[in-house]
mmCIF file as Biopython writes it, N, C-alpha, C and O atoms, coordinates in Angstrom:
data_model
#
loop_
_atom_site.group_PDB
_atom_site.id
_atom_site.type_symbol
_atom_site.label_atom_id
_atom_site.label_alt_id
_atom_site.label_comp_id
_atom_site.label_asym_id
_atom_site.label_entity_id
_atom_site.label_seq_id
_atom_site.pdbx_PDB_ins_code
_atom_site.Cartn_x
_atom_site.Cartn_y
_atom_site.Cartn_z
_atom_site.occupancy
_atom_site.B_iso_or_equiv
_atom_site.auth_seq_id
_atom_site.auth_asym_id
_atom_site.pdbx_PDB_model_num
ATOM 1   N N  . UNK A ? 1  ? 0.829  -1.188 0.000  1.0 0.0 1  A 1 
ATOM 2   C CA . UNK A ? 1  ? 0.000  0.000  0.000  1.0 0.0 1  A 1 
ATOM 3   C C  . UNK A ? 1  ? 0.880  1.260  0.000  1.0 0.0 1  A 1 
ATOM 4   O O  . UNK A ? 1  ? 2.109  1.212  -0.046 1.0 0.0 1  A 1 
ATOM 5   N N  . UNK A ? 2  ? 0.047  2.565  0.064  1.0 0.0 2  A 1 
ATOM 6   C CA . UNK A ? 2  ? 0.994  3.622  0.046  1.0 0.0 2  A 1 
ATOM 7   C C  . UNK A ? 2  ? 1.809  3.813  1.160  1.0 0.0 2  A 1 
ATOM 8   O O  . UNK A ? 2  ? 2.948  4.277  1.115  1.0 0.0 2  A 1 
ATOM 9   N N  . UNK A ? 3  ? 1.402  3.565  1.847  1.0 0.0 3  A 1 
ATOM 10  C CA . UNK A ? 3  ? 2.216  3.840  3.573  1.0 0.0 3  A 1 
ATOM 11  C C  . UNK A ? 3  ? 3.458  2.946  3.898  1.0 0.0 3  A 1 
ATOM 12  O O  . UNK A ? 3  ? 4.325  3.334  4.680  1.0 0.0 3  A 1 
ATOM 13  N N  . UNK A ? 4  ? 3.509  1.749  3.275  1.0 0.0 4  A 1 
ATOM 14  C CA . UNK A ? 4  ? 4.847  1.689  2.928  1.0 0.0 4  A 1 
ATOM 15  C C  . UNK A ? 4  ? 6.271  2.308  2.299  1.0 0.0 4  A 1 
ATOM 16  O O  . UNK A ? 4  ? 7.491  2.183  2.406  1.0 0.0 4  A 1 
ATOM 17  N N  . UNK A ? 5  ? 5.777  2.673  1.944  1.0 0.0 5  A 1 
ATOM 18  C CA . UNK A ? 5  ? 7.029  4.427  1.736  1.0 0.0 5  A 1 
ATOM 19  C C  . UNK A ? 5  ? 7.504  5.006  2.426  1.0 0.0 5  A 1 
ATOM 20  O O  . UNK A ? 5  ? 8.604  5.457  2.108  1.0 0.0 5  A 1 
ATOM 21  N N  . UNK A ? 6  ? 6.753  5.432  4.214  1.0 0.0 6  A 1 
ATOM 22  C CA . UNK A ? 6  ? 6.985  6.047  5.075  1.0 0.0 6  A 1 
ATOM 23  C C  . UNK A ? 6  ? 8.026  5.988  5.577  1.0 0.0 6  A 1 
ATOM 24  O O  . UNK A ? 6  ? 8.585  7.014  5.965  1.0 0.0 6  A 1 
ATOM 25  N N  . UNK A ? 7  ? 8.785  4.316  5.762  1.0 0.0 7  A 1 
ATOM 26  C CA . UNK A ? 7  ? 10.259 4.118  6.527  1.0 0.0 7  A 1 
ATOM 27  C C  . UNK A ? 7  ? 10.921 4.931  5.797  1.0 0.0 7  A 1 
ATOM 28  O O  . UNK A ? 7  ? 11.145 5.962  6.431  1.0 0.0 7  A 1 
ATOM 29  N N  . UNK A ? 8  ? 11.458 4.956  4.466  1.0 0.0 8  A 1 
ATOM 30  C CA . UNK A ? 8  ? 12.146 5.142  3.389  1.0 0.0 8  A 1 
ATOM 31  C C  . UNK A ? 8  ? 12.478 6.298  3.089  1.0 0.0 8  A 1 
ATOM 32  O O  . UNK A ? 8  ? 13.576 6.725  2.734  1.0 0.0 8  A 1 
ATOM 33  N N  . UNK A ? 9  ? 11.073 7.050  3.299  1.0 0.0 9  A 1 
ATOM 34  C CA . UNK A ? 9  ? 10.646 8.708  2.956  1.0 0.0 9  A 1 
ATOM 35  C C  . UNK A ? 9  ? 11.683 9.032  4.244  1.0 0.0 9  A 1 
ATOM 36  O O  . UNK A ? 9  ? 12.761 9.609  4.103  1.0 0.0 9  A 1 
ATOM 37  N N  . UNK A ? 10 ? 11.208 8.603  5.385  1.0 0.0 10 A 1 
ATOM 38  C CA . UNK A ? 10 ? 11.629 9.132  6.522  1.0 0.0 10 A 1 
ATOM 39  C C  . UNK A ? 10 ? 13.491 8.892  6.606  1.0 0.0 10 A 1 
ATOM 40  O O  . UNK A ? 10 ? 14.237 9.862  6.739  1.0 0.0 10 A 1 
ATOM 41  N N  . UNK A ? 11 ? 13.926 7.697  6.518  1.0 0.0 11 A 1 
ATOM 42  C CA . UNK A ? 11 ? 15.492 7.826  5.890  1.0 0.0 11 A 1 
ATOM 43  C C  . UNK A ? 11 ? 16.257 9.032  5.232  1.0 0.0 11 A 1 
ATOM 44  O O  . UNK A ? 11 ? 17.307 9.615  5.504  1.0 0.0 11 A 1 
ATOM 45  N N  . UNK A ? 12 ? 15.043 9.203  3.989  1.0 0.0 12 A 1 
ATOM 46  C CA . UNK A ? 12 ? 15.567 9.779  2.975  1.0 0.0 12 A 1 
ATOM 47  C C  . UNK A ? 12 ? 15.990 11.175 3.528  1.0 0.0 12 A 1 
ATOM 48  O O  . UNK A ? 12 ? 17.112 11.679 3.497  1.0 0.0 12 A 1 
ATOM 49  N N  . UNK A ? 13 ? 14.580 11.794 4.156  1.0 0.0 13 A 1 
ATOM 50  C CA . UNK A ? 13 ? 14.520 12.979 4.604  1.0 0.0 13 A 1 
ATOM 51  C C  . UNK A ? 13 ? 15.875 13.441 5.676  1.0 0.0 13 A 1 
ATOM 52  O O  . UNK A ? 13 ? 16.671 14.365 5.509  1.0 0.0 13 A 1 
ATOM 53  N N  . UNK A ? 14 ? 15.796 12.303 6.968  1.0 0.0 14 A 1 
ATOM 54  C CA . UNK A ? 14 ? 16.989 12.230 7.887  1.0 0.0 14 A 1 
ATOM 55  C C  . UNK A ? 14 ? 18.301 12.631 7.413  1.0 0.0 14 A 1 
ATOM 56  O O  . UNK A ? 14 ? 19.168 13.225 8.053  1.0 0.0 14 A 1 
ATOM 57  N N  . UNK A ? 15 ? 18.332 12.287 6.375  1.0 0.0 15 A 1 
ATOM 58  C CA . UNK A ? 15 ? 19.749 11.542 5.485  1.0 0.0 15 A 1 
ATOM 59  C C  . UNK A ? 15 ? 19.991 13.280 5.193  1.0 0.0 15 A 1 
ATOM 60  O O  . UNK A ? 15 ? 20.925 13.944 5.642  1.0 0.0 15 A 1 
ATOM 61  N N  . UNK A ? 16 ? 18.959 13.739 4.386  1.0 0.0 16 A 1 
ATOM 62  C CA . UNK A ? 16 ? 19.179 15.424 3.933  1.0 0.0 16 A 1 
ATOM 63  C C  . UNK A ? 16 ? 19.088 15.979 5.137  1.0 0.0 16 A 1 
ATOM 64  O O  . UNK A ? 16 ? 20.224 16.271 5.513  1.0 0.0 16 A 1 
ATOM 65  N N  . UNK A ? 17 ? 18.390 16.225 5.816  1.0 0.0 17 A 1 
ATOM 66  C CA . UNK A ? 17 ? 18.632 17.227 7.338  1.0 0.0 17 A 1 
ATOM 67  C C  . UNK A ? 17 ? 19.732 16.849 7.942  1.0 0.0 17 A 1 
ATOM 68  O O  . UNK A ? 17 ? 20.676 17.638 7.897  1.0 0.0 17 A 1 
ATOM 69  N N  . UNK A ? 18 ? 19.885 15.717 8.570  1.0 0.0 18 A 1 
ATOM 70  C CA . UNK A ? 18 ? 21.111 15.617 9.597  1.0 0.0 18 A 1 
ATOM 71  C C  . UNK A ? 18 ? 22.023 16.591 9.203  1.0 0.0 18 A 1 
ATOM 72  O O  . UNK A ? 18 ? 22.140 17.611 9.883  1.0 0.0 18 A 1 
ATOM 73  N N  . UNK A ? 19 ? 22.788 16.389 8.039  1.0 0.0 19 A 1 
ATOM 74  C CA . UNK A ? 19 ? 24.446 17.023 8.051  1.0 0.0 19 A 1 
ATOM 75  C C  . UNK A ? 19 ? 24.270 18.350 8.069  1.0 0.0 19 A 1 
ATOM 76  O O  . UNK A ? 19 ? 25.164 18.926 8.689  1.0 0.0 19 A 1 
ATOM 77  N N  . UNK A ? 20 ? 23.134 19.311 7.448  1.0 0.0 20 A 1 
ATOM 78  C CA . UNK A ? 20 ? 22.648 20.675 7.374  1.0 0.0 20 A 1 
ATOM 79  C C  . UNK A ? 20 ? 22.921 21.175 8.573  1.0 0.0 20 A 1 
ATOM 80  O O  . UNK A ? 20 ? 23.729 22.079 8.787  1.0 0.0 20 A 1 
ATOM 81  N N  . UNK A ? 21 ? 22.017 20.396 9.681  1.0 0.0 21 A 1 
ATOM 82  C CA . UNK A ? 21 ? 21.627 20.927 11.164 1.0 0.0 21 A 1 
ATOM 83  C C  . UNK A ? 21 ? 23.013 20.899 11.789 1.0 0.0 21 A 1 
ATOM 84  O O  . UNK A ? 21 ? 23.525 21.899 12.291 1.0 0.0 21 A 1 
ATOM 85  N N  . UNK A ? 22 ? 23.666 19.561 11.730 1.0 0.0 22 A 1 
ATOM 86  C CA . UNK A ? 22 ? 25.590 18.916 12.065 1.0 0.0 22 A 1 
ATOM 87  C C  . UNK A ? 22 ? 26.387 20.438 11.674 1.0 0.0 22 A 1 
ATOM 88  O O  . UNK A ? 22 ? 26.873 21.367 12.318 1.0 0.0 22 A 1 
ATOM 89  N N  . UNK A ? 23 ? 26.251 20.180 10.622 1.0 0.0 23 A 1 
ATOM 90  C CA . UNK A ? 23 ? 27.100 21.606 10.255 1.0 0.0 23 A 1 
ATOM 91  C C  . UNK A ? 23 ? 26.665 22.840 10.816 1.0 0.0 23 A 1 
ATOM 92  O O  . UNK A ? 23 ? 27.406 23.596 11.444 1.0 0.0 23 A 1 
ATOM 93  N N  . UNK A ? 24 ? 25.703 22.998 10.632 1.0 0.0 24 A 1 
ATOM 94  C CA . UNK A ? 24 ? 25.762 24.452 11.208 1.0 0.0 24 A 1 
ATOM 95  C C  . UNK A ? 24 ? 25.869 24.650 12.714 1.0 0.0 24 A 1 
ATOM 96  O O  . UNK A ? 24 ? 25.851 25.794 13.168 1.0 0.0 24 A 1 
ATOM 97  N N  . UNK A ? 25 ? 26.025 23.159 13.828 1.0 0.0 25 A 1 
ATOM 98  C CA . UNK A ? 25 ? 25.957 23.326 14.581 1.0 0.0 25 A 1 
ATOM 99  C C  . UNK A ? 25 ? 27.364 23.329 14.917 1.0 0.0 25 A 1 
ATOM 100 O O  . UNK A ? 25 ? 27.676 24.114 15.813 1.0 0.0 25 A 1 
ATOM 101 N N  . UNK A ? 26 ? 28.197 22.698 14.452 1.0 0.0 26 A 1 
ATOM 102 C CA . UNK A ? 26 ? 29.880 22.262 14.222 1.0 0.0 26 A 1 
ATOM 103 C C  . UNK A ? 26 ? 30.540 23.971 14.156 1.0 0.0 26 A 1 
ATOM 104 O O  . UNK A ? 26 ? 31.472 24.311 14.885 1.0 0.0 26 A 1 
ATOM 105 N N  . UNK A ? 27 ? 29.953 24.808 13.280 1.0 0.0 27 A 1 
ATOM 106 C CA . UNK A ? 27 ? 30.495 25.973 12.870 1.0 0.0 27 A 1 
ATOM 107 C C  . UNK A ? 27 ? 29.557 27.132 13.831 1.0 0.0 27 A 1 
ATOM 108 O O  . UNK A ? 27 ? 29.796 28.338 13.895 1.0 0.0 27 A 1 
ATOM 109 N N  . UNK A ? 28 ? 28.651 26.536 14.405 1.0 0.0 28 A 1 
ATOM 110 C CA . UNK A ? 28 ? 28.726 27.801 16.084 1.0 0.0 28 A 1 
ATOM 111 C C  . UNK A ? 28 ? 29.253 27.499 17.176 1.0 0.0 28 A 1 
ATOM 112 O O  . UNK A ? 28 ? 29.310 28.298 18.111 1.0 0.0 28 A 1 
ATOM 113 N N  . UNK A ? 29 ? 29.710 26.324 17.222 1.0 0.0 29 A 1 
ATOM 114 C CA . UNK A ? 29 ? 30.659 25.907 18.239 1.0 0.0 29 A 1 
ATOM 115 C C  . UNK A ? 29 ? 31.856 26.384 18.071 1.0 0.0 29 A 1 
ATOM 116 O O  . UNK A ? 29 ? 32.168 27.291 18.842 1.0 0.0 29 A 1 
ATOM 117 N N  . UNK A ? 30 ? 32.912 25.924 17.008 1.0 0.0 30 A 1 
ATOM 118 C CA . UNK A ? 30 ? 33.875 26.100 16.807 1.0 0.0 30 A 1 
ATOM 119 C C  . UNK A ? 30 ? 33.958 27.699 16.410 1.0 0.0 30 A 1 
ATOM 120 O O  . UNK A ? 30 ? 35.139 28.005 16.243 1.0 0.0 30 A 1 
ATOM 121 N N  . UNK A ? 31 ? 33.067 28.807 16.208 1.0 0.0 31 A 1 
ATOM 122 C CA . UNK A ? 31 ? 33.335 29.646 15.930 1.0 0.0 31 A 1 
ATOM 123 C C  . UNK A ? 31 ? 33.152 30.986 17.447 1.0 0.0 31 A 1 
ATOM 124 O O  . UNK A ? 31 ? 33.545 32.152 17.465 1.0 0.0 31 A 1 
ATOM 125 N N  . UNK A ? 32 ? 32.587 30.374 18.289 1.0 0.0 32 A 1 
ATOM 126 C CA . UNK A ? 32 ? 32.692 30.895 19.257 1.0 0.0 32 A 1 
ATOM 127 C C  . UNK A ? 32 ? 31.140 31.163 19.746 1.0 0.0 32 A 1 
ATOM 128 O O  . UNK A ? 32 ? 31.024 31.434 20.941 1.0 0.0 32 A 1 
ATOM 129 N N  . UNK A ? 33 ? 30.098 31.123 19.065 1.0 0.0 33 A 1 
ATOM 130 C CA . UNK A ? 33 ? 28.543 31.430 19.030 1.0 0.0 33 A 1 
ATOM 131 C C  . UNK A ? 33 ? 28.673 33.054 18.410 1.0 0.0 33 A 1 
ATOM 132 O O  . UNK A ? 33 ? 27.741 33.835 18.601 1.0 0.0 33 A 1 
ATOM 133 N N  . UNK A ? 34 ? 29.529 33.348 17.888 1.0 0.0 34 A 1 
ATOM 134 C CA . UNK A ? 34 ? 29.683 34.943 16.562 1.0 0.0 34 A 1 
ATOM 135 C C  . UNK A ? 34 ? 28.596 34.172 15.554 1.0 0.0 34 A 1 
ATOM 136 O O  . UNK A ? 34 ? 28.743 33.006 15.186 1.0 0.0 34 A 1 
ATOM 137 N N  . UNK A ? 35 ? 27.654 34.898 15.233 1.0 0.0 35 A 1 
ATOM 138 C CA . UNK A ? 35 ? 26.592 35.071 14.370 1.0 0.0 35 A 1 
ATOM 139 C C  . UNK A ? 35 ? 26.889 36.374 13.514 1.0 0.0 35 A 1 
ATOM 140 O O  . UNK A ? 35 ? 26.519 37.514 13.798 1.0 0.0 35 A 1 
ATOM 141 N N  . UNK A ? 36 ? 27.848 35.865 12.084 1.0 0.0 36 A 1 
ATOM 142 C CA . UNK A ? 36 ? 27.804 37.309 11.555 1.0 0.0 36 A 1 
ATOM 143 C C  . UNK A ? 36 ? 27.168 36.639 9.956  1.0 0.0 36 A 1 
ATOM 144 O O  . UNK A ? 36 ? 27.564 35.600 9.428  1.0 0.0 36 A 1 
ATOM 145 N N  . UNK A ? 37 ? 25.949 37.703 9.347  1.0 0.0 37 A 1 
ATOM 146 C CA . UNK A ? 37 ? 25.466 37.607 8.159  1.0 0.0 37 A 1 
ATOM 147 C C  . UNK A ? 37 ? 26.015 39.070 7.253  1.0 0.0 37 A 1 
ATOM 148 O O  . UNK A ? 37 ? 26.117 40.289 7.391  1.0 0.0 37 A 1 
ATOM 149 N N  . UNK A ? 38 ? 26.298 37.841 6.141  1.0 0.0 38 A 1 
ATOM 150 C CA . UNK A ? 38 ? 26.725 38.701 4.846  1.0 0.0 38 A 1 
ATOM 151 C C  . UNK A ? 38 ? 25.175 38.553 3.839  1.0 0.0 38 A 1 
ATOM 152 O O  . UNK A ? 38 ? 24.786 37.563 3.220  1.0 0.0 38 A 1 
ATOM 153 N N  . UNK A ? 39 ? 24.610 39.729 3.943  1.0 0.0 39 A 1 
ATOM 154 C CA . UNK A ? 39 ? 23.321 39.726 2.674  1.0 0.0 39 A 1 
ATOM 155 C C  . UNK A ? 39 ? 23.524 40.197 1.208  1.0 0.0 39 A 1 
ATOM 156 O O  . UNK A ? 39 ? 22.787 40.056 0.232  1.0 0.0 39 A 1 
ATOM 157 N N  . UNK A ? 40 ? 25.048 40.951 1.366  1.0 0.0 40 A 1 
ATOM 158 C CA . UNK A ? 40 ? 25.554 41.457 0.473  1.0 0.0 40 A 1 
ATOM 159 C C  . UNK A ? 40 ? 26.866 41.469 0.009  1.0 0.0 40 A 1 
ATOM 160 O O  . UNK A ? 40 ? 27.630 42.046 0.783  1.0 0.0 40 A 1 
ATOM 161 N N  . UNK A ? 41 ? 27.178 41.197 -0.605 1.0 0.0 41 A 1 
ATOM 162 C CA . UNK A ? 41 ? 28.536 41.159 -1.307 1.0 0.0 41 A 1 
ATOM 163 C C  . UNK A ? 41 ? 29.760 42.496 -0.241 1.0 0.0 41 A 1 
ATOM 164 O O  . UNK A ? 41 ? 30.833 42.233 0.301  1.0 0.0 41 A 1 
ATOM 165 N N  . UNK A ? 42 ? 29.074 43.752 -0.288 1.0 0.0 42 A 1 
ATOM 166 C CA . UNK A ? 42 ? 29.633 44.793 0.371  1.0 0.0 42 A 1 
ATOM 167 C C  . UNK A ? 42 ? 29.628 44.457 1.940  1.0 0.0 42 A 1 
ATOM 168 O O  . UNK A ? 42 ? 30.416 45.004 2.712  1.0 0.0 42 A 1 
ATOM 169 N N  . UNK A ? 43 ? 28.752 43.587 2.316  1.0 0.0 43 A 1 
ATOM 170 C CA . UNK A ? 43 ? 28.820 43.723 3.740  1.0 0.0 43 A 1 
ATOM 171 C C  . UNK A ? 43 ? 30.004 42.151 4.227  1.0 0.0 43 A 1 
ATOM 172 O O  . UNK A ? 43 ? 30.697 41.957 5.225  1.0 0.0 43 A 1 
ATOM 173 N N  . UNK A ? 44 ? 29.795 41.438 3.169  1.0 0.0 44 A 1 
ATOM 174 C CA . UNK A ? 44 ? 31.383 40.565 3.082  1.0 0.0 44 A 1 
ATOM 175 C C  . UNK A ? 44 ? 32.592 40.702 3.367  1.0 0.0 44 A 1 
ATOM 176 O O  . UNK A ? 44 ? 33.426 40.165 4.096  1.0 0.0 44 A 1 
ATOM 177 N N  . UNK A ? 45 ? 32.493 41.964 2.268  1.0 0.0 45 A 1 
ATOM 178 C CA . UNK A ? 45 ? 33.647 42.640 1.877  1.0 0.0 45 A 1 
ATOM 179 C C  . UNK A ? 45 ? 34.243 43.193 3.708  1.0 0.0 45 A 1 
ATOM 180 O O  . UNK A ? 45 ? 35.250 42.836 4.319  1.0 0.0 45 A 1 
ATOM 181 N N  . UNK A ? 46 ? 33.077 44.204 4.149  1.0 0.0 46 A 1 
ATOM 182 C CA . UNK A ? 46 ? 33.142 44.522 5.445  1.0 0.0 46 A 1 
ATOM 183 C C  . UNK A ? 46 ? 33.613 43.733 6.880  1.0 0.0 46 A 1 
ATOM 184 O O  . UNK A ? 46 ? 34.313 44.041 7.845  1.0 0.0 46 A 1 
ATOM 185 N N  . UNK A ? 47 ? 32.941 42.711 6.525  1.0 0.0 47 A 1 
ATOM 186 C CA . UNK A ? 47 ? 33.562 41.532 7.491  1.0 0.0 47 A 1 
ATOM 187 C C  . UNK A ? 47 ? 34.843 41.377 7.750  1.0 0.0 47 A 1 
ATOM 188 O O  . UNK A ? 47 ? 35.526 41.643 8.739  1.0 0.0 47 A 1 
ATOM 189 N N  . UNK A ? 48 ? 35.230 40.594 6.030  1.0 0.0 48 A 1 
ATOM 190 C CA . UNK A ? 48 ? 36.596 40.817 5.977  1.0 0.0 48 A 1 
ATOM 191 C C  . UNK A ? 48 ? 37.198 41.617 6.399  1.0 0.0 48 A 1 
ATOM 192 O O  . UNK A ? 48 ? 37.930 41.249 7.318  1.0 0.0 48 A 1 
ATOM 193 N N  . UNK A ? 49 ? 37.255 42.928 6.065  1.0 0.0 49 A 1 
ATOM 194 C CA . UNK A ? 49 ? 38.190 43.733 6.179  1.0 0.0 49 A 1 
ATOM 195 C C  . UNK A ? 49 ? 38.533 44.238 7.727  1.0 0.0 49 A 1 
ATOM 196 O O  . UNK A ? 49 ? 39.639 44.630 8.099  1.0 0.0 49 A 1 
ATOM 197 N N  . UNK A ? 50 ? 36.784 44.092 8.918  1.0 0.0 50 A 1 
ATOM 198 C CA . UNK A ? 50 ? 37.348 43.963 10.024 1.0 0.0 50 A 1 
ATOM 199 C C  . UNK A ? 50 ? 38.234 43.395 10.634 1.0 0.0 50 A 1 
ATOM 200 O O  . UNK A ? 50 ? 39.015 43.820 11.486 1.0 0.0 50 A 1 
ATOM 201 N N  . UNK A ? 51 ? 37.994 41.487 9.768  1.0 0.0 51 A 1 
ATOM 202 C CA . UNK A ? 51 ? 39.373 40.505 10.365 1.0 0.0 51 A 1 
ATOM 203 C C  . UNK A ? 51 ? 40.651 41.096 10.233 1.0 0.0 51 A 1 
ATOM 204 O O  . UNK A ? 51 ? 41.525 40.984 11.092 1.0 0.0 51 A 1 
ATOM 205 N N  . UNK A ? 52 ? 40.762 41.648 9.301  1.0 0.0 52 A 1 
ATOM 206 C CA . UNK A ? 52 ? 42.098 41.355 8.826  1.0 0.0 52 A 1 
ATOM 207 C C  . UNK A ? 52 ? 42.749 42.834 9.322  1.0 0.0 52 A 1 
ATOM 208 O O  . UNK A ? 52 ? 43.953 43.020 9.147  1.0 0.0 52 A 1 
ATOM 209 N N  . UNK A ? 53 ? 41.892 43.906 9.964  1.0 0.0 53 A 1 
ATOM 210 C CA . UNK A ? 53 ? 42.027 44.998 10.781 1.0 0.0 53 A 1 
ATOM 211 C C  . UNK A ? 53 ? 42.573 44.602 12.290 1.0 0.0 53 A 1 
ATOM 212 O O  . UNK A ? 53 ? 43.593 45.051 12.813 1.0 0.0 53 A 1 
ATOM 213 N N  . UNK A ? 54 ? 41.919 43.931 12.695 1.0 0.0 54 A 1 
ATOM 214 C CA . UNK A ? 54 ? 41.790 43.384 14.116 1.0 0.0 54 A 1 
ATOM 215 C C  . UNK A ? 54 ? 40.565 43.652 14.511 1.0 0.0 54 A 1 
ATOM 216 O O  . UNK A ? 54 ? 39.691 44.117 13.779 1.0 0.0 54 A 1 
ATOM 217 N N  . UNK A ? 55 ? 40.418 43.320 15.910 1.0 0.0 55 A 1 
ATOM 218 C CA . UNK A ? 55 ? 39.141 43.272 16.589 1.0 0.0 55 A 1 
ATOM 219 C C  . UNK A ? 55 ? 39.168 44.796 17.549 1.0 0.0 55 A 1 
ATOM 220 O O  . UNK A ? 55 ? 38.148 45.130 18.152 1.0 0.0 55 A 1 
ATOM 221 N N  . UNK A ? 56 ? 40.299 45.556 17.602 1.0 0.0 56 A 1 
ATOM 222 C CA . UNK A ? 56 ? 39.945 46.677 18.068 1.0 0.0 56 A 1 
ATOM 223 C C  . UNK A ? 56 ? 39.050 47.644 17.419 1.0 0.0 56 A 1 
ATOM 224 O O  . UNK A ? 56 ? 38.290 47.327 16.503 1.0 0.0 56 A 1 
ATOM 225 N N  . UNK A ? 57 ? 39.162 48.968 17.964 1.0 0.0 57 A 1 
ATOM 226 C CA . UNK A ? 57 ? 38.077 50.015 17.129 1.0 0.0 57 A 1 
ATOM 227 C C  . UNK A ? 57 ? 39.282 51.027 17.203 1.0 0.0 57 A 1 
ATOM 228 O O  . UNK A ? 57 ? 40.146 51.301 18.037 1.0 0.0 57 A 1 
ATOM 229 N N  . UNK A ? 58 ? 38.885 51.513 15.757 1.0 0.0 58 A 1 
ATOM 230 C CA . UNK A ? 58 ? 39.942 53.164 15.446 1.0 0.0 58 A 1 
ATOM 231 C C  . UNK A ? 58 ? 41.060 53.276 14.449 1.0 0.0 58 A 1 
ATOM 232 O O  . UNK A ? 58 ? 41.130 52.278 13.731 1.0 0.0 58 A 1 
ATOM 233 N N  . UNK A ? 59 ? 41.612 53.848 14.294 1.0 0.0 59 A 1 
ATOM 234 C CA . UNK A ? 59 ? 42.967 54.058 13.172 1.0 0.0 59 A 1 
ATOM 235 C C  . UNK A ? 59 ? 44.152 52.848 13.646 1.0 0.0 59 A 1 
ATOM 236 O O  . UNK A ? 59 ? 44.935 52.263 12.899 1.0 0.0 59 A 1 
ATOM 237 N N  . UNK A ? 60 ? 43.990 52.690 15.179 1.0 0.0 60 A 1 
ATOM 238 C CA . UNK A ? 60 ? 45.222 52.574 15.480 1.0 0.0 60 A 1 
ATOM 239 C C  . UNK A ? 60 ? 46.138 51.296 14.952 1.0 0.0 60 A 1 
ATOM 240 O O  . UNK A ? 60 ? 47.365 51.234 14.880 1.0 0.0 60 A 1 
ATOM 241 N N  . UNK A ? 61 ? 45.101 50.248 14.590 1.0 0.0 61 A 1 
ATOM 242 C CA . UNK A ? 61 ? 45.370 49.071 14.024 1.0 0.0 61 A 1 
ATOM 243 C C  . UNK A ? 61 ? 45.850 48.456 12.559 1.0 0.0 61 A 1 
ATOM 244 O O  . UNK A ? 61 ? 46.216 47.397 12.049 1.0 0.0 61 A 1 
ATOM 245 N N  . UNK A ? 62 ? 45.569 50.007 12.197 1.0 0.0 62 A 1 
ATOM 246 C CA . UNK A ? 62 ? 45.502 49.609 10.828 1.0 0.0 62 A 1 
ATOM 247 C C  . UNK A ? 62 ? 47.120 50.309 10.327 1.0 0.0 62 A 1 
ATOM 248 O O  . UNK A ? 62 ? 47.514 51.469 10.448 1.0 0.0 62 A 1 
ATOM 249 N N  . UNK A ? 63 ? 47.987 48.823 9.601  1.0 0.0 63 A 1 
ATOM 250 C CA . UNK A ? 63 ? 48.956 49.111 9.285  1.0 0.0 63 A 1 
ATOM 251 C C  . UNK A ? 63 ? 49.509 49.390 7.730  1.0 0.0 63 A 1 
ATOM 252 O O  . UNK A ? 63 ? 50.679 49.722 7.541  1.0 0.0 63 A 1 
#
């Protein structure tokens, strides 16, 4: 009947969620729980350029 599908469906589905949820949980751990979104190419760009500034604020860092 149709409801035999259900184990299978339900595998299938597991199989696609698990590593999604794994990962993104792997990369707020290891990243410290920092939640930073890029919506834009420019605000990427921004990210970056804080790293690679440092984590202070002002001129003084920047060499």
């Amino acid at each position: 009947m149709w409801y035999e599908i259900l184990p299978g469906l339900g595998v299938m589905t597991a199989c696609l969620i698990l590593p999604g949820v794994f990962t993104a949980q792997i990369h707020k751990l290891t990243n410290g729980g920092e939640k930073r979104i890029a919506r834009v190419p420019y605000q990427w760009y921004l990210m970056e350029r804080q790293t690679s500034v440092g984590s202070g604020f002002g001129f003084e860092n920047i060499h």
